[in-house]
N, C-alpha and C positions, 0 to 999 in steps of 0.2 A: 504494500500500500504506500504509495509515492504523494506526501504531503502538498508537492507544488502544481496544485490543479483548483480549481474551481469548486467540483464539489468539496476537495476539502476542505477551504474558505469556510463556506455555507455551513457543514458539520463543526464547525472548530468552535462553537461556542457549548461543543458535550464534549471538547478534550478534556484530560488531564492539563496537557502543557500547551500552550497557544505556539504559532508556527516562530515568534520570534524563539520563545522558551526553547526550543528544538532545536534551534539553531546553535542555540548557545550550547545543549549539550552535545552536538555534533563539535565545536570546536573542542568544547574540553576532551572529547575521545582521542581527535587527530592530535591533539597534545601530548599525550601519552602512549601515540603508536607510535612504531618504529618505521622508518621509511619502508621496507619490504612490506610492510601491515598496509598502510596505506595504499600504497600501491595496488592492492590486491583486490580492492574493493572501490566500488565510484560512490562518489558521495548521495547518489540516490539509493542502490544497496544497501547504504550505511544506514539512514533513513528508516529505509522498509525494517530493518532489523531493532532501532531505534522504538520507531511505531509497537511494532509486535510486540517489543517488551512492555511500553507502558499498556498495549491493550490485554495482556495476558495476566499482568501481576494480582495474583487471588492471596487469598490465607494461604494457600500452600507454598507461600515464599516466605512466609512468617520467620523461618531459621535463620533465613538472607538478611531480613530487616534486622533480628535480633543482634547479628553477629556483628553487622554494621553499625548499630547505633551506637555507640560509646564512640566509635573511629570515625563518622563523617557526622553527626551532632552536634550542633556549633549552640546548643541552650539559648537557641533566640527568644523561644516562649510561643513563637505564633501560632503554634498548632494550638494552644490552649488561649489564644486571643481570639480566633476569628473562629471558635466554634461560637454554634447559633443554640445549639440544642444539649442536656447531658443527661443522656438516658439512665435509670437507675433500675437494675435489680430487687426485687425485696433481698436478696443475697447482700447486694453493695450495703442498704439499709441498715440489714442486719452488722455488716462487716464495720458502719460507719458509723454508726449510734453511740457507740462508747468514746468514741473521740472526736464527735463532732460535736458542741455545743449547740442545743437546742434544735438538732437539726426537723425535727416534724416545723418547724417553722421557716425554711430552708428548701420544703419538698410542694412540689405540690400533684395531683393525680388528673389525669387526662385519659379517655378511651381507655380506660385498665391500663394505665402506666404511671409513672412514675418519672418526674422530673426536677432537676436542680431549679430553684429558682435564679433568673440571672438579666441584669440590668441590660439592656440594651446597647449596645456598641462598644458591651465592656466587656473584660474578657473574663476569662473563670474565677470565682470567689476565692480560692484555694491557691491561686498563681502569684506568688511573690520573690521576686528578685529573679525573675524566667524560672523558678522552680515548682515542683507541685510540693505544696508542704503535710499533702497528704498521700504520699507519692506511695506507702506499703500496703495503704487501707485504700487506693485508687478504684473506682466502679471499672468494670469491665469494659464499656465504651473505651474508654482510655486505655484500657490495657491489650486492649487489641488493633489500637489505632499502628497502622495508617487505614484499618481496613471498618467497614461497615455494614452493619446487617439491615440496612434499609432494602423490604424487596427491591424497589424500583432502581436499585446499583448493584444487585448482586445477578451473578451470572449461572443459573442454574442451580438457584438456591445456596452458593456458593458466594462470601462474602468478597469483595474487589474492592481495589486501593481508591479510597476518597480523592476528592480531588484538593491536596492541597501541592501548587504547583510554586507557591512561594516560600519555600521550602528549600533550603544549600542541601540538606540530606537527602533529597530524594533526588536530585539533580545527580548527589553524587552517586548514588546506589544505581540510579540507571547508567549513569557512567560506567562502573564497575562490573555490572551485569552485560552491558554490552560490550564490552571488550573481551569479557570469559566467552561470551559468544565469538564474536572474531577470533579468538586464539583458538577455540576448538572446530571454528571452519576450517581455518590452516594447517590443524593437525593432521586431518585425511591425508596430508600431504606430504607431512613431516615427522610425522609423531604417530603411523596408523594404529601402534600396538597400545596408545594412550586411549587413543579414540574408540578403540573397541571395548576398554574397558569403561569411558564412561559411557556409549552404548548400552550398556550391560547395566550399569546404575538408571539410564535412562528405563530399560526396561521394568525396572522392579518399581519407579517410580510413576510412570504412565504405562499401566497395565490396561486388558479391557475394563476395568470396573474404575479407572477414569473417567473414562469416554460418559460411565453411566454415573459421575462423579453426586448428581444432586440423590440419588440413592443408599449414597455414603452412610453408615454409622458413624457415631463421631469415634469409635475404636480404630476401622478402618480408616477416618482423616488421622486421625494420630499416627498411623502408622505410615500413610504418606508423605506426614510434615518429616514425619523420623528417619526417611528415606532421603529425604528432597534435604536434611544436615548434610548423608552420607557424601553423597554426591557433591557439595558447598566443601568437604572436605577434599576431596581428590583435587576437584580444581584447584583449590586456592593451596595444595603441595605441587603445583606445577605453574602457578599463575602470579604467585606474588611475587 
């Protein structure tokens, strides 16, 4: 999917990253490739591969985000400024009651739910000095961020990355993600005995009850997130 066209203009206001955003993290890649890399690939290729990552990224990259965040998390805070909504669990409730002061006047219930109250064009109650100073007792919203369980963004029942495109981490994660991609296009070539073993990781990760992903148990998605580390491991002993 090659972004410099018309329809994609028109779709660009359901991206993740707008066409300049993309642009910028096309240069950060060609920064960190090596002239042979470069070379190997045209900057629409680069593109289409670029695309696919932000359009694929579900829960089941959770181990990628995890591993990244401490190394490309620059604590600006903004993920917890320009949320609109903080959904609550009775769980979170339960979890937050003992150390939240007064919180039943802090919540309020909507459609069978449960939500933070929170002032309008401000950011989280809880957000001081870009930290969450409730960051061990945090609701689950937050602890599965960057991703979200709103039907209308999930992909097969299957929760997919929000769109926060103002964001240095997530700039650099796709960064990072698309270059493990480029270095293991290369390897067919250079490296086939590498390739076949992550081949071999790809299979145990994208098996058929993939494909039939929104059928999942959550036992069975555990056991994909815990495949999809294995894998985050081989490349990153041949990639960093």
């Amino acid at each position: 999917m090659v972004i410099d066209n018309e329809k994609e203009r028109k779709s660009n206001k359901d991206r993740i990253y707008s066409i300049i955003e993309l642009k910028k993290i096309l240069k950060k890649i060609l920064q960190k490739l090596n002239p042979s890399e470069k070379k190997a690939f045209t900057k629409n290729q680069m593109k289409k591969i670029i695309n696919s990552t932000i359009g694929s990224l579900n829960i089941f990259h959770l181990p990628i985000i995890t591993k990244y965040m401490d190394k490309y998390c620059e604590k600006c805070g903004n993920c917890c400024r320009n949320v609109k909504l903080i959904n609550l669990t009775l769980e979170d409730l339960y979890r937050l009651k003992p150390i939240v002061k007064n919180i039943e006047e802090l919540v309020y219930k909507k459609g069978g739910k449960y939500f933070f109250l929170k002032e309008p064009n401000q950011p989280c109650r809880f957000l001081e000095n870009n930290l969450c100073i409730i960051y061990e007792h945090r609701p689950d919203v937050c602890r599965f961020f960057p991703f979200t369980s709103d039907p209308f963004k999930c992909q097969d029942q299957i929760p997919k990355i929000v769109n926060y495109s103002n964001c240095n981490f997530f700039d650099n994660l796709i960064v990072t993600i698309v270059i493990v991609k480029i270095k293991s296009i290369l390897l067919e070539k250079t490296n086939p005995e590498l390739l076949a073993k992550i081949e071999e990781y790809k299979k145990i990760i994208y098996p058929e009850a993939y494909e039939k992903r929104s059928k999942l148990n959550n036992q069975e998605i555990q056991q994909l997130i815990k495949n999809q580390s294995l894998l985050l491991d081989v490349l990153d002993d041949n990639f960093e």
